[in-house]
N, C-alpha and C positions, 0 to 999 in steps of 0.2 A: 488253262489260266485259273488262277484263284479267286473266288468268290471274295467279293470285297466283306459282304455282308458278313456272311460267313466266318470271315476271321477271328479267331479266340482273343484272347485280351489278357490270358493267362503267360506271363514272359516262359514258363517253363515251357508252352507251344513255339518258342522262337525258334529253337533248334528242328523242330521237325517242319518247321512252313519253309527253315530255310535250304532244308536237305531235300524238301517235295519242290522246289524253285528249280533248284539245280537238275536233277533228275529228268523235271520235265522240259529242263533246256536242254537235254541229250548231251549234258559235260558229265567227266569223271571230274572225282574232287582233286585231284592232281592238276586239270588243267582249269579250273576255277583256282586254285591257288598261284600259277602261275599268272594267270588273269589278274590277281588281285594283290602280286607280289606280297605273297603270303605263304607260308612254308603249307606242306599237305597235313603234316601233323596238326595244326591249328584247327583249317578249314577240319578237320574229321573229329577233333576236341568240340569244335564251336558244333557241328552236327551234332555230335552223340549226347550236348548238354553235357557234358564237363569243362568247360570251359566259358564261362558268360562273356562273348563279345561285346569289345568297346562301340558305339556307335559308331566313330568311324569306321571302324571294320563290317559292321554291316551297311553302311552306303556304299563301300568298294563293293561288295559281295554283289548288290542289289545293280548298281552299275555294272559290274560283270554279266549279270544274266539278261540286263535290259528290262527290269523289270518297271510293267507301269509306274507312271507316277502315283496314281493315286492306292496304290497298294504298298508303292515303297514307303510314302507317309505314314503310313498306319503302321508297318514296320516299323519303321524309325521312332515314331511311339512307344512303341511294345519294347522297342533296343533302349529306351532312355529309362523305359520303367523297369528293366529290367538290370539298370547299371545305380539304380535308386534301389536302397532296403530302408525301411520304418520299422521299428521296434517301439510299441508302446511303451510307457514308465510302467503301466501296470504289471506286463510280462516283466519288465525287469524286478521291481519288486516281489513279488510274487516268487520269482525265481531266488533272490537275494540280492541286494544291491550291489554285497562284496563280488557275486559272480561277475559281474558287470567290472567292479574293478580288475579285477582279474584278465579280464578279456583285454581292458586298455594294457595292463601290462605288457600281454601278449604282443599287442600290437604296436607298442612302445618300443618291444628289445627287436622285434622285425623292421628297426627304422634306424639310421641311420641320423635322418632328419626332423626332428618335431618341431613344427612351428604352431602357437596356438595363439588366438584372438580370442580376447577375455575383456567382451560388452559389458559385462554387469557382477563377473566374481572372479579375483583368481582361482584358477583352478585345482587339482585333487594334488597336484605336482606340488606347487607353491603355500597351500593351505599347512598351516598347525594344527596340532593335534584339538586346541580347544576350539578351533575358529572349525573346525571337520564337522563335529563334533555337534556344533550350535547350531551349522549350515543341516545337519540329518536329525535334528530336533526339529528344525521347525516345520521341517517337510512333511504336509499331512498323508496318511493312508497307511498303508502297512510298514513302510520303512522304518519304524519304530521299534521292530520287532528285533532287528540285525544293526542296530545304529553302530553298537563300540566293533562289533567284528568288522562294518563296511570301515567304519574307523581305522583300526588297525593293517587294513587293507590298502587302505587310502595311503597310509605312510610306509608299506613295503614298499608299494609303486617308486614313490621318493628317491629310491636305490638308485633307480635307473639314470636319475642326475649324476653321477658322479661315476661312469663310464666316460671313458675321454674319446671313446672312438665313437659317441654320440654327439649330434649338435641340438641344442634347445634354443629356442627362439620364442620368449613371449610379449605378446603386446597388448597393455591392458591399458585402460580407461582411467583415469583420474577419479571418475565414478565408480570404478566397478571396486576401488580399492577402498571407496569413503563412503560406500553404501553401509550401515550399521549393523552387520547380522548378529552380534552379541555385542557383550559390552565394550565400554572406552576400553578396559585392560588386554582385551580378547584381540582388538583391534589394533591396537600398539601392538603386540605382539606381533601380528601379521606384518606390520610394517618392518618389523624387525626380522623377518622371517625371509622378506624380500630382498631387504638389502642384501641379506646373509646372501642369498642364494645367485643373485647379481653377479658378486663376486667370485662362482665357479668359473673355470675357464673355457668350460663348454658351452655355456650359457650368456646371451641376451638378454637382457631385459630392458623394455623400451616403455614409457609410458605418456600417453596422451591428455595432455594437460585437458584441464574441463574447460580452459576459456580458449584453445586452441581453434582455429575455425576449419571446419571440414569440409569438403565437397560430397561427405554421404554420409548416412545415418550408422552409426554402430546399431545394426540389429539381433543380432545374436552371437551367441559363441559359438564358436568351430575350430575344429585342429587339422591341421594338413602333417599326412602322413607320406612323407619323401613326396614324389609327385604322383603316388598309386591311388591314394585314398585319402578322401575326405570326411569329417563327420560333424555334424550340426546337431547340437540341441536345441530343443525346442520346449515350450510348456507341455504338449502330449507325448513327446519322445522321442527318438534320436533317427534320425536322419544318417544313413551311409550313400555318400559319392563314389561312383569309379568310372563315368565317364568321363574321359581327359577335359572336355570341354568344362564341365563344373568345377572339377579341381584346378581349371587353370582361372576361370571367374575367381573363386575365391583366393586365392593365393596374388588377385592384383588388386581386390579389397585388401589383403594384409598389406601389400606393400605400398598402396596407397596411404593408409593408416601410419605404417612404417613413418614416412614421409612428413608427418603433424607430429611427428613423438619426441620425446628426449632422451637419452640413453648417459651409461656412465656417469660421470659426476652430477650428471643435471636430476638424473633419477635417486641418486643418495639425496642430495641436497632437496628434492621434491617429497620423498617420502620420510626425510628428517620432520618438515612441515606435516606433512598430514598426523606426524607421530604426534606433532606436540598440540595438536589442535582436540585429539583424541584426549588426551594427558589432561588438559585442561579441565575438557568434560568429568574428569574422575572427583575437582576439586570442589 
């Protein structure tokens, strides 16, 4: 039996606490995988650490070998931290921001599905080149250094819109469109940018009035990737989901939000208004 104390806290330890569980329940992994209606190849991936297990699949695992409660906790722990990644802004800057765009792109053409929640800005997808542009100006620390190549980066991405065997789904805030990151014409523009892109046939776009009443707080932005992967941003950095349980929480904030939005005509005829109220400011 395993030391409670004892247990490491490193998720890269999951794979071997859960191959020393097995073992010393006297199972081959063939019949822990039939136990846990799980093919053998998986259970000897999720062993060998190429494969990072869902948390449910480590409660099957853990219910297969009868293991303690109070070790299967701390497991399930170690399974939830280890279906959670953090990447500071600093590493990303540091590294380059365009790298960073580049990654979503990656993860953009690996999706069939993109749905994103957009609390406080549209995103790199929906952004103009001046409104990109003002958004990696104002951002203090090293991102200064690579602003027009994250730039230029930003609007490759854009591509990806205009794949018909992709679906985009965005759903943004009334606010998050009237927050002022540059100027009245900067801002017009983006309205103009939205509409445009409203009208792909792949694409959604729904938006949440500001005097609409909600049953939750818009706290942050995040994008759901088919129903593999989720990711959050944050003010210190970005947040990866792949426990089905988070990505299925977030994905019923999106369709709750869904649910308070306009779509279609009501979103032209909403961001005609915010255009001309921007328009005004320029006089």
């Amino acid at each position: 039996m395993l030391d409670l104390d004892r247990l490491p806290d490193d998720r890269r330890d999951l794979a071997s606490i859960l191959r020393a569980l097995r073992t010393a329940a006297g199972l081959s992994g063939e019949r822990l995988a039939a136990r846990c209606n799980l093919s053998q190849t998986k259970v000897s991936r999720i062993e060998t650490g190429k494969a990072v297990p869902t948390v449910a699949e480590v409660e099957l695992i853990l219910h297969a070998l009868a293991t303690p409660p109070e070790v299967a906790e701390r497991l399930l722990q170690l399974a939830r931290v280890a279906n959670t990644d953090f990447t500071n802004l600093r590493a990303f800057a540091e590294a380059g921001l365009w790298r960073a765009q580049e990654a979503i792109t990656a993860l953009i053409r690996s999706s069939t599905q993109v749905r994103q929640f957009l609390a406080v800005m549209p995103s790199g997808l929906l952004q103009t080149e001046d409104y990109a542009r003002a958004v990696l100006t104002q951002t203090k620390g090293k991102v200064g250094r690579d602003v027009e190549r994250t730039v230029a980066a930003r609007l490759a991405t854009q591509a990806t819109l205009h794949d018909p065997g992709r679906r985009f789904s965005f759903l943004a805030t009334e606010n998050a469109i009237r927050w002022p990151v540059g100027n009245p014409k900067i801002m017009a523009g983006l309205c103009d940018r939205l509409a445009q892109v409203a009208e792909y046939p792949n694409v959604k776009l729904a938006i949440v009035p500001r005097d609409a009443w909600l049953p939750e707080r818009p706290l942050h932005y995040f994008t759901l990737y088919d129903s593999r992967l989720a990711v959050t941003e944050l003010f210190t950095g970005v947040m990866t989901h792949r426990d089905p349980k988070d990505i299925a929480r977030l994905a019923a904030v999106f369709d709750t939000f869904s649910e308070h939005a306009v779509t279609g005509s009501a979103v032209t005829e909403l961001l005609s208004h915010v255009r001309s109220d921007f328009m005004r400011q320029r006089n």
